[in-house]
C-alpha positions, 0 to 999 in steps of 0.5 A: 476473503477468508484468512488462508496460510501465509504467502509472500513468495513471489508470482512467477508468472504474469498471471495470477490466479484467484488462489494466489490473490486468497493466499496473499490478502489473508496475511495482509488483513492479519497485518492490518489487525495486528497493527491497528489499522483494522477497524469497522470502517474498512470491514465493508472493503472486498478484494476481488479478483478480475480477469484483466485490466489495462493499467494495473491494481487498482482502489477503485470505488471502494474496493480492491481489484487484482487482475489475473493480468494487466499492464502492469504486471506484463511491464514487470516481467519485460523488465525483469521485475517481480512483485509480491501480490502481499506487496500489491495488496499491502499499497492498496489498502494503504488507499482503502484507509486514505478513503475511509479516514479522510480526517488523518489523510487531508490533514497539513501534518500529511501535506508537511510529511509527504509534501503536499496533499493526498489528491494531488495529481502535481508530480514531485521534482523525482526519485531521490532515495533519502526521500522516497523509497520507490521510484514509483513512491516519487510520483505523487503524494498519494503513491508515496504514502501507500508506499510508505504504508506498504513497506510498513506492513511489511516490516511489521511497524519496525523501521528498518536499520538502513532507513533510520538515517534517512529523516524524511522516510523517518517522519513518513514512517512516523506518520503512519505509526502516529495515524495507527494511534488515531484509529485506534481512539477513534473507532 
């Protein structure tokens, strides 16, 4: 998908549209490169847009997938919710990378920082805000991570002031800085 003008203003909608996906995954990748993750293993990776899916965005057998309308996009806007499509992207690709650099991710440093291993479906005791920083990030390891991923991206690798005190996002926020600095001597 070609790099188009930033956007990271909110789908209003419950659906999205095959613009809003190009609009969104241009600065994405941009993140990506400027931050280091961008490398020739995850050159292959294709963002598509599908007409519907039942459950949500999705990683799915190497590549991303962004339904015009799905699940979860309908349970946002019943709740009252909004995503950003750049938000969406930026958590998927946090699992493309978990993919394609297994040797960082299925790692006992992982395992300590974001308390136990990437592939664990075992749900973790629940949402505390000096851990987590989603509700959503508490329900597995794997969902923390690309939470953590997500809100790095978006924050442009700088740690937001009111998330230094908080030391466990700190050292999820480390180890996505220190897996930047892998990839880069790696490549």
């Amino acid at each position: 998908m070609p790099y188009q003008q930033r956007s990271t203003r909110r789908v209003r909608s419950h659906l999205i549209a095959y613009g809003d996906v190009c609009r969104a995954h241009g600065p994405v990748c941009g993140e990506l490169v400027k931050l280091g993750f961008w490398n020739r293993r995850i050159e292959a990776v294709q963002v598509y847009w599908v007409s519907s899916s039942y459950n949500c965005y999705g990683w799915y057998q190497g590549d991303i997938y962004i339904p015009a309308i799905s699940g979860a996009r309908l349970s946002d806007l019943v709740m009252g919710r909004q995503t950003r499509l750049t938000d969406v992207l930026r958590h998927e690709w946090a699992h493309a990378l978990a993919d394609y650099w297994p040797e960082l991710i299925q790692s006992k440093r992982f395992e300590r920082v974001f308390g136990g291993p990437y592939e664990s479906t075992a749900k973790v005791a629940g949402f505390d805000p000096a851990i987590h920083l989603t509700k959503y990030a508490s329900t597995s390891a794997c969902e923390d991570f690309a939470e953590v991923f997500h809100f790095y991206l978006r924050h442009k690798g700088r740690l937001p002031v009111r998330l230094a005190a908080k030391p466990s996002i700190v050292r999820k926020w480390e180890f996505i800085r220190w897996m930047a600095s892998r990839i880069a001597v790696i490549r």
